[in-house]
C-alpha angles and dihedrals in degrees: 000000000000114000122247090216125059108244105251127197126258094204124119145190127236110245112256109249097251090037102051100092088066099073085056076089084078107057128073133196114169123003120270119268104251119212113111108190128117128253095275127197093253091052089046095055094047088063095046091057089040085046092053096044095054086058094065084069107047114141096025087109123057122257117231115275125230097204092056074045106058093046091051084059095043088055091041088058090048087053091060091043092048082042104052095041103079097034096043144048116252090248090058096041085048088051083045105058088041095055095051082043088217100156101064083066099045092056086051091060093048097053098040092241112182129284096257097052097036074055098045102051088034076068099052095054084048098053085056096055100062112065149096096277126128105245103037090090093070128104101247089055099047094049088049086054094046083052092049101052093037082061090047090055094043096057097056078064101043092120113054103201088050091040087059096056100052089046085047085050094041098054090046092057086052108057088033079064091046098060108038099039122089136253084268104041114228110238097265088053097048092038093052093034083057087044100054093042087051082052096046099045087048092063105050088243134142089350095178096055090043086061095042093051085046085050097052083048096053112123127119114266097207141048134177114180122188113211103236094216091060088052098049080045085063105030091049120079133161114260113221106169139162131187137172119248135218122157138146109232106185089324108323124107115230119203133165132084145285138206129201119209126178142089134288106214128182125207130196112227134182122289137141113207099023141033117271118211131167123207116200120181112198122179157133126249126215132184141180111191142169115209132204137222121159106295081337120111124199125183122191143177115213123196128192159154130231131177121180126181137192134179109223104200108196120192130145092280090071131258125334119190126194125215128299115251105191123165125176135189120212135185126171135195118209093219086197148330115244125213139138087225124064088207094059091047100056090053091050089053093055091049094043084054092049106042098033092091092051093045091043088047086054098039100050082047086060089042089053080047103051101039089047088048103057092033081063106043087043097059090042092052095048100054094029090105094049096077107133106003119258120247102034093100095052100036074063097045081050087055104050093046089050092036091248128156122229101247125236106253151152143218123210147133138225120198081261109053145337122253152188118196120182146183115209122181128093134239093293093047144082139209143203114330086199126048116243117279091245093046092102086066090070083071097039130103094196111107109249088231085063113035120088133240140203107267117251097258103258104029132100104229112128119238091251084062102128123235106234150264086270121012124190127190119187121182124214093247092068091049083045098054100040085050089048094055109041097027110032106117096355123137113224126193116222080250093051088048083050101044095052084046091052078050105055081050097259120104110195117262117263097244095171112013095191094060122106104188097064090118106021098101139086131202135190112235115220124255093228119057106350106186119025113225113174127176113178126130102357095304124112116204114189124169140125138258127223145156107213133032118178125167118175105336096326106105129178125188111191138093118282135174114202110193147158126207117228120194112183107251121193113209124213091278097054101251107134130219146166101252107196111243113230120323127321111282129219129204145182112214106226098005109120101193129005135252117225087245085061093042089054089041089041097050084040093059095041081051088053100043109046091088093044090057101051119212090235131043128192095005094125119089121245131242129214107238108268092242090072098082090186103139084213095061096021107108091346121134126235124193134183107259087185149023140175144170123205147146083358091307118121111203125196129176124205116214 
């Protein structure tokens, strides 16, 4: 019997190394804080005094030590080694432990070198341990890297007195920010309120307020809706079927033939931790038989109507199905009874008379049966290979190998969409301080393809625009945070920027195709705030911090941004873009004029980087993974129909 839903593929592809953090929008731990106020005056003047008051007991805790520290890395070395031994051969533990180049900082350990060069070369064991290497997922690794990082942050606090000071000044500089920043923090404030909390947090300091200030910056930093009457769209589908019949009703045999004809429609309904969605069969049933009774034939044309539901639950633990409620009404007409003798006939038409309401009674039952029957074994059939949902084990095995946390998160439905929100940073790190534009939709019962939205500034969509089939708002804390975490303090060559850029699917642009030097250069990314993402008043400014760019024997140590400036642009069809503003501009934090060394170094790496900040983004249409066969999504483009930035929110809609 033909399906009622199309048949789909289980495959799936592995994550590209510089992409892979981006499925960790599909796993969930724990639910999303709710709350979705702003950061209001009141709120913000509770944290300064509590702000002012925890200074009071600075240094009543103790500060990390280096030295419990260095013994902690020096374990956690000995972990990989005792690890590697029995799985591995000695020539691949040795490589190992090369690679990682574990043992320069263990000799300076051991000989007390300074605190400069014990951090230096503590950093040069942690760049190796985020990447997109097999192995680095493993426990032994990820413990040496925690290590790592927790000497790195004990040695900023080796000498107390000191130590005291920068978490006094800190804190200052806190509440100083907290009271003089909005309800939606600018950049600066958000990025040196985060800063300060990592610091803080770093330094076993003032624990209580460093959980007060995450939990004012709480919100959930991403957020993918599915418009519900797309996915009915796709879910639903006509129902056009035939099958033979050949049954025995008290005593006859039936034979002949049915069709069912009708419309499998799916709803979206409201649920907080999975997927909702309701299946609901409707449908009219039609027969031609021929019964047989002895020499008797009885022909006969049955007409009904059958209706059959199931709820479909989807988590990250894969599909749950309810019941299936099915009901069906039957009635039959016996066209004519068939028999050589009259005789015979006028006593078949009494029985028929008699006995019609009892066979229609136990046919309509069959009917209930059989339609119930296949309703439940299709749907079965059709979500048996979604337990539990593809992709989960190797998005974790993504995070551990680029340092990442898995973030807190949650799955659910409204009658309207279905949504994820999440919330990614780690215990050092805060979120969004304002929900996303589009968050009140989550309580909403009117259909996303329907409801209005404030029009971009700028632009000149009217507020009944619609939002789109797939909309995704992403908020600068969560590109701050996953920066922060695979890029602070990291040296990058011009071929590993490349590289991560070929990954994401876009190579830089050729912007002189006789140079030799476009990728002979290294720079230092910052510690604080790799990569700038801003997202304030439809303008979108992206760039990079370091603090050392050297390229041959020109070398220049001092902090730089390097960043370019995006506004969405719609073209005459319609289709919408961010279209870069002027060149790529290049600054030196604190510098007041330049000197002609930075103006060469300045126009080189202008010169470098035109072609690593496109002059268009999202201009490329977007492709369904292969694996969903759905004629309506396979090979078809998608394009943003919209996109706006806001408040630190970046919105884009998906038509």
């Amino acid at each position: 019997m033909p399906s009622f839903f199309a048949a789909r593929s289980t495959a799936h592809r592995s994550v590209p190394s510089a992409a892979g953090f981006l499925l960790i929008v599909l796993m969930a731990l724990a639910p999303a804080e709710r709350g979705w106020a702003q950061l209001d005056a009141d709120q913000r003047n509770r944290l300064a005094e509590q702000t002012e008051a925890a200074r009071q007991k600075i240094g009543d805790r103790p500060f990390p030590s280096a030295e419990d520290e260095s013994a902690r890395v020096v374990a956690a070395v000995q972990g990989v080694a005792d690890y590697l031994r029995p799985r591995s051969d000695a020539e691949n533990a040795a490589k190992w432990l090369t690679f990682l180049v574990t043992e320069p900082l263990l000799e300076a350990i051991r000989e007390g070198a300074s605190r400069e060069e014990i951090a230096d070369r503590a950093r040069a064991v942690r760049n190796r341990l985020i990447g997109d290497r097999v192995g680095l997922e493993l426990a032994p690794m990820t413990t040496l890297r925690d290590r790592v990082d927790h000497l790195l942050f004990s040695l900023r606090f080796e000498e107390e007195e000191a130590s005291i000071r920068l978490v006094d000044q800190q804190a200052d500089a806190l509440r100083q920010r907290l009271l003089e920043t909005d309800s939606i923090p600018s950049p600066e404030d958000a990025s040196a309120i985060g800063g300060i909390v990592a610091l803080l947090e770093q330094s076993g300091q003032m624990p209580e307020l460093v959980d007060e200030v995450r939990q004012a910056f709480s919100q959930p930093n991403l957020l993918v809706t599915v418009d519900g009457d797309w996915i009915g769209q796709l879910a639903g589908r006509p129902v056009d079927q035939h099958r033979s019949i050949r049954d025995c009703i008290l005593g006859t045999t039936v034979i002949g033939s049915g069709r069912l004809r009708g419309n499998l429609e799916a709803r979206l309904a409201p649920s907080r931790g999975s997927v909702r969605l309701d299946l609901t069969l409707t449908g009219r049933f039609d027969s031609d038989t021929i019964g047989y009774n002895g020499p008797v034939r009885l022909p006969t044309v049955g007409r009904g109507q059958t209706s059959a539901r199931r709820s479909v639950w989807i988590d990250e633990q894969g599909v749950r199905l309810s019941p299936t409620t099915a009901s069906a009404s039957l009635s039959s007409q016996v066209t004519s009874v068939q028999h050589p003798l009259k005789i015979v006939r006028k006593i078949a038409r009494k029985q028929v008379a008699q006995q019609q309401p009892r066979a229609e009674r136990i046919a309509e039952r069959r009917l209930l049966d059989r339609v119930s029957a296949d309703f439940d074994n299709q749907t079965s059939e059709a979500t048996a290979s979604r337990a539990p949902l593809a992709g989960f084990d190797q998005a974790r095995v993504m995070l551990k190998r680029f340092n990442l946390t898995e973030p807190i998160r949650t799955l659910g439905s409204t009658d309207a969409i279905a949504y994820l929100e999440a919330t990614v940073r780690d215990d050092s790190q805060i979120s969004a301080s304002s929900p996303p534009p589009a968050r009140l939709l989550l309580d909403d019962q009117t259909p996303v393809s329907t409801r209005p939205v404030k029009p971009p500034v700028g632009s000149r969509v009217p507020a009944a625009s619609s939002l789109g089939l797939v909309t995704v708002q992403v908020h600068e804390s969560l590109i701050d945070n996953v920066a922060t975490r695979m890029l602070a303090g990291r040296t990058v060559t011009g071929k590993e920027l490349d590289r991560l850029l070929a990954e994401t699917g876009r190579e830089p642009e050729v912007i002189d195709p006789d140079a030799d030097d476009t990728t002979n250069f290294v720079i230092d990314f910052s510690v604080y705030r790799p990569v700038i993402c801003e997202l304030r008043d439809q303008t979108v400014r992206l760039g990079i911090r370091g603090t050392r760019f050297r390229q041959g024997d020109r070398e220049l140590k001092r902090p730089l941004e390097i960043t370019a400036t995006y506004h969405p642009v719609k073209a005459e069809n319609g289709e919408v873009s961010l279209v870069r503003s002027g060149e790529v501009d290049v600054t030196f934090p604190g510098t007041r004029r330049l000197t002609v060394q930075q103006v060469a170094v300045r126009r080189t790496i202008q010169r470098l980087f035109g072609g690593r900040f496109p002059v268009t983004l999202l201009d490329r249409p977007l492709f369904a993974p292969d694996q969903i066969e759905h004629p309506e999504i396979l090979g078809r483009a998608f394009r943003p129909g919209l996109i706006d930035a806001r408040d630190g929110w970046l919105s884009i809609a998906i038509r």
